[in-house]
C-alpha positions as a Python dict, from the first residue, in 0.01 Angstrom:
ca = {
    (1, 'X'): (0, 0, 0),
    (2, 'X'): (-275, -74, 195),
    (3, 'X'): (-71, -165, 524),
    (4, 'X'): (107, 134, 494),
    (5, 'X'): (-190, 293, 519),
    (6, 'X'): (-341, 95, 814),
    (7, 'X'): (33, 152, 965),
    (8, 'X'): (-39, 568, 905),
    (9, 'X'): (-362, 598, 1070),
    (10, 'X'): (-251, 349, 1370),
    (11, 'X'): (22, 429, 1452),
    (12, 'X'): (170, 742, 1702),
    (13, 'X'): (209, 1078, 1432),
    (14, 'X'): (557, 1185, 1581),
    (15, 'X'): (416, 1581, 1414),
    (16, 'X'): (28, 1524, 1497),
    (17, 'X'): (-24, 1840, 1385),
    (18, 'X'): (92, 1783, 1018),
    (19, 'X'): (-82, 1452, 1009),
    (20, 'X'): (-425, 1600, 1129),
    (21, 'X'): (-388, 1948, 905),
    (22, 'X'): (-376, 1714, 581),
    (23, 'X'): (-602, 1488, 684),
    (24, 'X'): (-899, 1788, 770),
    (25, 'X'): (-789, 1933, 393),
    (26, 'X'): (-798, 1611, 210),
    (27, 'X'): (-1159, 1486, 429),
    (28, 'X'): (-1324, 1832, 309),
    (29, 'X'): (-1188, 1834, -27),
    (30, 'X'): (-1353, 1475, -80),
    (31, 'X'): (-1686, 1580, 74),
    (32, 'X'): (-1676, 1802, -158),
    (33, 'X'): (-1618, 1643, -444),
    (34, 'X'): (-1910, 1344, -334),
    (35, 'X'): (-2148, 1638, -262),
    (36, 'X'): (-2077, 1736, -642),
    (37, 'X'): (-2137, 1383, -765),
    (38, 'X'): (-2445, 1312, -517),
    (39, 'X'): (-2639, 1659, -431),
    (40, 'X'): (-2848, 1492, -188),
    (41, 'X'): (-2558, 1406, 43),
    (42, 'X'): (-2569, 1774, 108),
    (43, 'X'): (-2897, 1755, 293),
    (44, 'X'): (-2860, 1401, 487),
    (45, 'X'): (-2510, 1580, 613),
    (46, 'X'): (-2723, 1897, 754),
    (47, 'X'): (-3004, 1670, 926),
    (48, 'X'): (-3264, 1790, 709),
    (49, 'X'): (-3502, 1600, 803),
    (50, 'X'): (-3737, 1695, 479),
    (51, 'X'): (-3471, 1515, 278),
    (52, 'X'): (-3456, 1227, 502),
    (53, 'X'): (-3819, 1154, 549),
    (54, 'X'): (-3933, 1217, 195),
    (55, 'X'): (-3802, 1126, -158),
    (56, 'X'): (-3611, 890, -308),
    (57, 'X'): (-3226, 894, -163),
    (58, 'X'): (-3102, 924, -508),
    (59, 'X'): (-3302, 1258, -530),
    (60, 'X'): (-3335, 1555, -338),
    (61, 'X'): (-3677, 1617, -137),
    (62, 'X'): (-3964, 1806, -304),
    (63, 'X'): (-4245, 1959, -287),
    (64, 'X'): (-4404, 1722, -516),
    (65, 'X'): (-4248, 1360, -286),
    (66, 'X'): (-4525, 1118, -154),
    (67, 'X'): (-4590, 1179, 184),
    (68, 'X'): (-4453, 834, 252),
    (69, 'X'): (-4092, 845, 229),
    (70, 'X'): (-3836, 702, 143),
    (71, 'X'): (-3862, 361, 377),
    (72, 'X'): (-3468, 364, 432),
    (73, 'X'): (-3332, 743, 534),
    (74, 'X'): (-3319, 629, 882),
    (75, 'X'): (-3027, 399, 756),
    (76, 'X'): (-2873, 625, 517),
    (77, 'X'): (-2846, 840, 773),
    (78, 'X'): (-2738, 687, 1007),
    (79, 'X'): (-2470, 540, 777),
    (80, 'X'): (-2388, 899, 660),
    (81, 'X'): (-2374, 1028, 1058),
    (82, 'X'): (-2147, 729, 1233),
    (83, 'X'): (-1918, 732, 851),
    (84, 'X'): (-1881, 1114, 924),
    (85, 'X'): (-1822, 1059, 1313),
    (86, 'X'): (-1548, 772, 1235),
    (87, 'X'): (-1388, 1089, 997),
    (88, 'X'): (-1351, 1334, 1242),
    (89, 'X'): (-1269, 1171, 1522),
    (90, 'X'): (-971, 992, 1326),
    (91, 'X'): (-748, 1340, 1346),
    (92, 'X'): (-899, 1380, 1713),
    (93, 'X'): (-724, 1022, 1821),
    (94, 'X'): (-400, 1114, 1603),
    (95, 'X'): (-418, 1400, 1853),
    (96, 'X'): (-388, 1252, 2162),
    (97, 'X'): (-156, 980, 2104),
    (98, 'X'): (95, 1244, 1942),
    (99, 'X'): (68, 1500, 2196),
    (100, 'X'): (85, 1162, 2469),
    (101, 'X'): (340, 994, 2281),
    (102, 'X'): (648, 1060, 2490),
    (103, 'X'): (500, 1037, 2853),
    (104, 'X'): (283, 731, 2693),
    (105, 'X'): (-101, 690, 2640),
    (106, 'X'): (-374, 439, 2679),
    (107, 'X'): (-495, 229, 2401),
    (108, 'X'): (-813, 143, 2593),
    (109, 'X'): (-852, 596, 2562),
    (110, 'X'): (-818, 562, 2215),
    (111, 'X'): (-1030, 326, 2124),
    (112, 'X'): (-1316, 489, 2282),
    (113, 'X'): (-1244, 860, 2129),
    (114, 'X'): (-1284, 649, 1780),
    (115, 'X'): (-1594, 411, 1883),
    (116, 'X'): (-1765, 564, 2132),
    (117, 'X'): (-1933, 870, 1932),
    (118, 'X'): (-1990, 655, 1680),
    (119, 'X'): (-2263, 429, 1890),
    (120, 'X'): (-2377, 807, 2034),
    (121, 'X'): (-2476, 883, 1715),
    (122, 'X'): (-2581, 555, 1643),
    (123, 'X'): (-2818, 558, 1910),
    (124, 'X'): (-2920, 967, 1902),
    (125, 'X'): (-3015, 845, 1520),
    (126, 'X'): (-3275, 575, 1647),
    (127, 'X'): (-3400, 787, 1926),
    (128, 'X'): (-3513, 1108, 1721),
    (129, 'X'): (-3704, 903, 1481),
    (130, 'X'): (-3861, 736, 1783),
    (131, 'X'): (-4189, 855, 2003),
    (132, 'X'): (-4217, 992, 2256),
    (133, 'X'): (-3853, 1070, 2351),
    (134, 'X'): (-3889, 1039, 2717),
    (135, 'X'): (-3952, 633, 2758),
    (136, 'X'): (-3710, 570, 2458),
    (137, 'X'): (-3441, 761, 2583),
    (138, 'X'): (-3363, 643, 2971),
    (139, 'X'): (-3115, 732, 3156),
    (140, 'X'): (-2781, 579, 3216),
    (141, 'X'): (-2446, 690, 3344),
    (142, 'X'): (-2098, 590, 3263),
    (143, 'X'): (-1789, 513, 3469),
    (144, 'X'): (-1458, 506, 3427),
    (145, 'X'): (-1146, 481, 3631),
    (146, 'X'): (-899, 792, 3381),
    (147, 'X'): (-585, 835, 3515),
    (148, 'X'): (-546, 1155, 3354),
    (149, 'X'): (-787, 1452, 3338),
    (150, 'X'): (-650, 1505, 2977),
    (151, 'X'): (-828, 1159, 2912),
    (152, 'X'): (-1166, 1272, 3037),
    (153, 'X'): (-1144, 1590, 2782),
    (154, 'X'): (-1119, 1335, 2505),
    (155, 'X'): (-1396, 1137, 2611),
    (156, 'X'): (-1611, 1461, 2655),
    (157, 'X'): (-1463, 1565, 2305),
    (158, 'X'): (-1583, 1256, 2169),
    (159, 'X'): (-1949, 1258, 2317),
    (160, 'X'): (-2002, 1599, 2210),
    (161, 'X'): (-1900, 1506, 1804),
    (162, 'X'): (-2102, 1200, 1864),
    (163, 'X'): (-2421, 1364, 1995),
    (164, 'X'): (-2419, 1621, 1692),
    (165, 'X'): (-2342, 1400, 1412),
    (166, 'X'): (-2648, 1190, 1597),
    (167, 'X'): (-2838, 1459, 1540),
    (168, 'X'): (-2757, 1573, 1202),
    (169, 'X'): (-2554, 1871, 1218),
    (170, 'X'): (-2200, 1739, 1107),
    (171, 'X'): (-2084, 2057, 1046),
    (172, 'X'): (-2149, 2142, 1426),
    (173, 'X'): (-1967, 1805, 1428),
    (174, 'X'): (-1689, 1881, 1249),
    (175, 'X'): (-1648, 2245, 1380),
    (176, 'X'): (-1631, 2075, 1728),
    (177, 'X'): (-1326, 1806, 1648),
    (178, 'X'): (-1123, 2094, 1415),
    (179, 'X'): (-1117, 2381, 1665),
    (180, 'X'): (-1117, 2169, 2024),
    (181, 'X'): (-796, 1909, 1810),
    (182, 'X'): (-591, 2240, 1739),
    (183, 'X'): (-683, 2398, 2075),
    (184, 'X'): (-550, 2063, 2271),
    (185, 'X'): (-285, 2058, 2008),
    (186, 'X'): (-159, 2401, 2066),
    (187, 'X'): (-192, 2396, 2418),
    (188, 'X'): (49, 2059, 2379),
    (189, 'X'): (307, 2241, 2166),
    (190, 'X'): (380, 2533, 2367),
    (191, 'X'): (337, 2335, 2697),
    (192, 'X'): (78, 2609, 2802),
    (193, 'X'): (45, 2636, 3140),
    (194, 'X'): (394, 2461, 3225),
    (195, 'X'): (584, 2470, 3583),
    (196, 'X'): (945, 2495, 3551),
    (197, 'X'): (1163, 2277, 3768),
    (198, 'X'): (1512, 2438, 3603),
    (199, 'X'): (1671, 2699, 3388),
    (200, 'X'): (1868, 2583, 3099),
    (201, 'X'): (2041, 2852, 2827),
    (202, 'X'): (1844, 3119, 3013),
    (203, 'X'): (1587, 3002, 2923),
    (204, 'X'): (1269, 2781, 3103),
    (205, 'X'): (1288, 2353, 2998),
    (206, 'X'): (966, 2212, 3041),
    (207, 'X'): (904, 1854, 3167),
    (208, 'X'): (773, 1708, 2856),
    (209, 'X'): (1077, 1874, 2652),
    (210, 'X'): (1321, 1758, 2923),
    (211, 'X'): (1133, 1402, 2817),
    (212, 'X'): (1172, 1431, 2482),
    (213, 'X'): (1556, 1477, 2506),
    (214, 'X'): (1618, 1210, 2756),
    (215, 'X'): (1433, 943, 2498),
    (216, 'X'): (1633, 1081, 2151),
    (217, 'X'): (1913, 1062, 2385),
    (218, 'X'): (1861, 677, 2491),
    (219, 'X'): (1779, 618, 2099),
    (220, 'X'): (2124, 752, 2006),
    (221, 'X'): (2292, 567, 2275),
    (222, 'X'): (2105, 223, 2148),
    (223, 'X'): (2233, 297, 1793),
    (224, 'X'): (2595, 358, 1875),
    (225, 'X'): (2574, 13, 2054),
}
């Protein structure tokens, strides 16, 4: 059971858009349900910061808390944030290799959509509870050699989810992976934006539909053999 499962979220979706669709009902359906169990997750999942700097993390924050705090909501939240970011960005890699699964994709790509917002929020996390911001935040830049633009969107896709699950606001989190994974997904499924090359049944063949017939063609042919 548990292979299958590491075999489902590994391997290429060959309908991404299924796969991610239950996965987005079944990952709010269980926040749910944990929210019911454990009120407080509520709060640590909307940054608010009065339940993360005061009050037990079994209990909500009140009025009535000890101005000292809980002395672990910096890791419960950032345990809630990166667990959250991991969630989303799940259906966001399912994305890409589905839509890239024909023409082929890079495994180096998708291992950064899934770990690199994690260590963004990670490290947003740290540096709000930090002071000042300025000397614990420096600068740095990041380069990469992509050999497709489409691999750039992911990676600025996967910054942006990072940065506001780093910050507390998953739902700006999740809002960004749900509408920008079915926008990419669409786009993918009616090959948006398409130059035709031929006419076939009066009607326009686009490259990547030209692709997939060529490779259930060359599976049929290695069958009859």
């Amino acid at each position: 059971m548990l292979n299958k499962l590491v075999a489902l979220s590994t391997e290429p979706p060959k309908n991404p858009v299924r796969r991610v669709t239950i996965f987005y009902v079944l990952l709010f359906l269980s926040v749910g349900l944990l929210i019911g169990l454990w009120p407080p997750l509520l709060e640590y999942l909307r940054g608010n910061s009065a339940a993360l700097t005061a009050g037990s993390f079994l209990e909500p924050a009140t009025a009535d808390t000890a101005s000292g705090g809980e002395p672990y909501h910096m890791e419960i939240a950032l345990i809630v944030s990166m667990v959250g970011t991991l969630l989303l960005m799940l259906p966001v890699s399912w994305g890409y290799m589905g839509a890239s699964r024909v023409t082929g994709f890079d495994q180096a790509v998708v291992q950064t959509v899934v770990i690199l917002p994690m260590a963004v929020a990670g490290i947003v996390v740290m540096v709000k509870t930090s002071s000042p911001w300025p000397s614990a935040l420096p600068g740095s830049s990041i380069r990469n050699s992509l050999s497709d633009t489409a691999n750039a969107l992911y990676i600025f896709l996967a910054i942006g989810v990072g940065l506001a699950a780093g910050i507390g606001e998953l739902g700006v989190a999740a809002v960004i992976s749900i509408v920008l994974n079915y926008v990419i997904l669409t786009l993918w499924k009616s090959d948006f934006g398409v130059c035709p090359t031929r006419w076939s049944e009066k009607r326009l063949v686009s490259p990547r539909r030209r692709r997939a017939r060529k490779e259930k063609r060359g599976k049929a042919g290695e069958e009859e053999a």
